[in-house]
Structures are given as structure tokens and as C-alpha cells.
C-alpha positions as CSV (number, residue, x, y, z in Angstrom):
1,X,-8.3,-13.1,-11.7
2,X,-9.1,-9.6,-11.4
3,X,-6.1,-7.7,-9.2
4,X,-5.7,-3.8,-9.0
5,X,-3.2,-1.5,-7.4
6,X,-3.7,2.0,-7.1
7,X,-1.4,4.6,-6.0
8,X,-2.1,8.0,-4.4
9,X,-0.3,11.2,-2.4
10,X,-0.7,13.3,-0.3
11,X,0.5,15.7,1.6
12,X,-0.6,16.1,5.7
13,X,0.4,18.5,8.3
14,X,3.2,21.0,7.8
15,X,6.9,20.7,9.6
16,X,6.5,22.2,13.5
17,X,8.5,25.1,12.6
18,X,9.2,25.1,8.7
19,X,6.0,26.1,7.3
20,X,6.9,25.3,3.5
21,X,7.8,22.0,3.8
22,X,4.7,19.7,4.2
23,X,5.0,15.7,4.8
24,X,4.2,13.5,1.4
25,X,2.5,10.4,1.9
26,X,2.1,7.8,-1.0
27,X,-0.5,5.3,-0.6
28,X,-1.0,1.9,-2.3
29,X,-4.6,0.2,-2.4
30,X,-4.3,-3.0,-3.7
31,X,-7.9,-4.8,-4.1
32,X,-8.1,-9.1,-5.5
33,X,-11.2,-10.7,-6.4
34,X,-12.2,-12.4,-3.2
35,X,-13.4,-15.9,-5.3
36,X,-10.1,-16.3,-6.5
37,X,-7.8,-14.6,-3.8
38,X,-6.0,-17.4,-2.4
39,X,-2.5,-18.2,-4.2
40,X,-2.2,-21.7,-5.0
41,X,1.2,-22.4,-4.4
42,X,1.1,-21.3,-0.8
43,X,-1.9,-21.0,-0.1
44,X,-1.6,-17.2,1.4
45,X,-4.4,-14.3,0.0
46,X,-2.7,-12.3,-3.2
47,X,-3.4,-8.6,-1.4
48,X,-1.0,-10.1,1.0
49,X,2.1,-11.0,-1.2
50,X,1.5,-8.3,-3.7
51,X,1.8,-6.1,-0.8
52,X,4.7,-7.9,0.4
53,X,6.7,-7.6,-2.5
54,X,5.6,-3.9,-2.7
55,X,7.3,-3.5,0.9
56,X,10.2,-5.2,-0.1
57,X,10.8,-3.1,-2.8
58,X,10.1,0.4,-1.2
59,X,10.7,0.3,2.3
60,X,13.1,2.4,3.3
61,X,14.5,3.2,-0.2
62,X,14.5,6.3,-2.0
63,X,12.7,5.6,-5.1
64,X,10.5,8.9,-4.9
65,X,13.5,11.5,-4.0
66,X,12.8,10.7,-0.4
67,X,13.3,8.2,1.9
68,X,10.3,6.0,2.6
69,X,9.1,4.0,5.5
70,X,6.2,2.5,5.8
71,X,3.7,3.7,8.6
72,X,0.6,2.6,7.8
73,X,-0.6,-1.5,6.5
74,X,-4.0,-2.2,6.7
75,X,-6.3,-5.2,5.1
76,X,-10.1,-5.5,4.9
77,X,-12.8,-6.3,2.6
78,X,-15.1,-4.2,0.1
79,X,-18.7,-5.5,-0.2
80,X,-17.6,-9.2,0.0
81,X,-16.2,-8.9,-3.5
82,X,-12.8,-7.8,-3.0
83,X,-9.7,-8.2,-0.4
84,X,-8.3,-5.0,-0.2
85,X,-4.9,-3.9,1.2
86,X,-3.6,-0.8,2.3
87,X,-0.1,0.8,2.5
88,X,0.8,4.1,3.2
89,X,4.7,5.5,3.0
């Protein structure tokens, strides 16, 4: 089984009146070999519980000196070899 998670940031429009401070977004791509994406035990895609257990662990914590929330979760499919997942916080 081939399964990758990636992690990015980065940092989008500036506060409305504070022009130092910027808003941080970390992104997680997760990406599972499409042949042999489905989990056995329950049957479910892997992007989808490794993503779930990446929620569960940093949803509205502050394991990067800020608080996170998730904003963003998004799942497609890259050339028909991988299932791909996207978070953003």
C-alpha cells in the first residue's frame, strides 16, 4: 500500500485593519493508491479515515501556537491512480 501525507502553509490575505498580521493556513494532502484504497475492516476509503483521525487530532486544538479549525475538506482523484484528500486549517 502506498499512502502519503503532505503538509503545507500558507499565509492569505492580511487582517482588515492590522496589516502585519496575515492569516496562516496549514494544509494536509493526503493521496492512497486507488487499487488498494478500501480498508478492510470497514470497508470505508483510507484518504477518508486517515483524514479523520487527522481532524480528530487537530481540530480546534492549538498544536501550531494557534488555534485551528478546519475550513476547508475536499476529496478527489489524481489520474485514476490515487484518492486524494484535502484539509486545510
Amino acid at each position: 500500500m502506498q499512502n502519503f501525507i503532505c503538509l503545507g502553509t500558507e499565509f492569505t490575505e492580511s487582517l482588515r485593519f492590522n496589516e502585519d498580521i496575515k492569516i496562516q493556513r496549514v494544509l494536509f494532502y493526503i493521496l492512497c493508491e486507488e487499487k488498494t484504497n478500501k480498508e478492510p475492516m470497514t470497508g470505508s476509503g483510507r484518504h477518508d479515515l486517515i483524514a479523520a483521525r487527522i481532524k480528530h487530532i487537530f481540530n480546534w486544538t492549538n498544536k501550531f501556537g494557534m488555534q485551528c479549525e478546519l475550513v476547508d475538506d475536499r476529496e478527489s482523484v489524481t489520474d485514476n491512480d490515487y484518492a486524494t484528500r484535502t484539509l486545510v486549517f
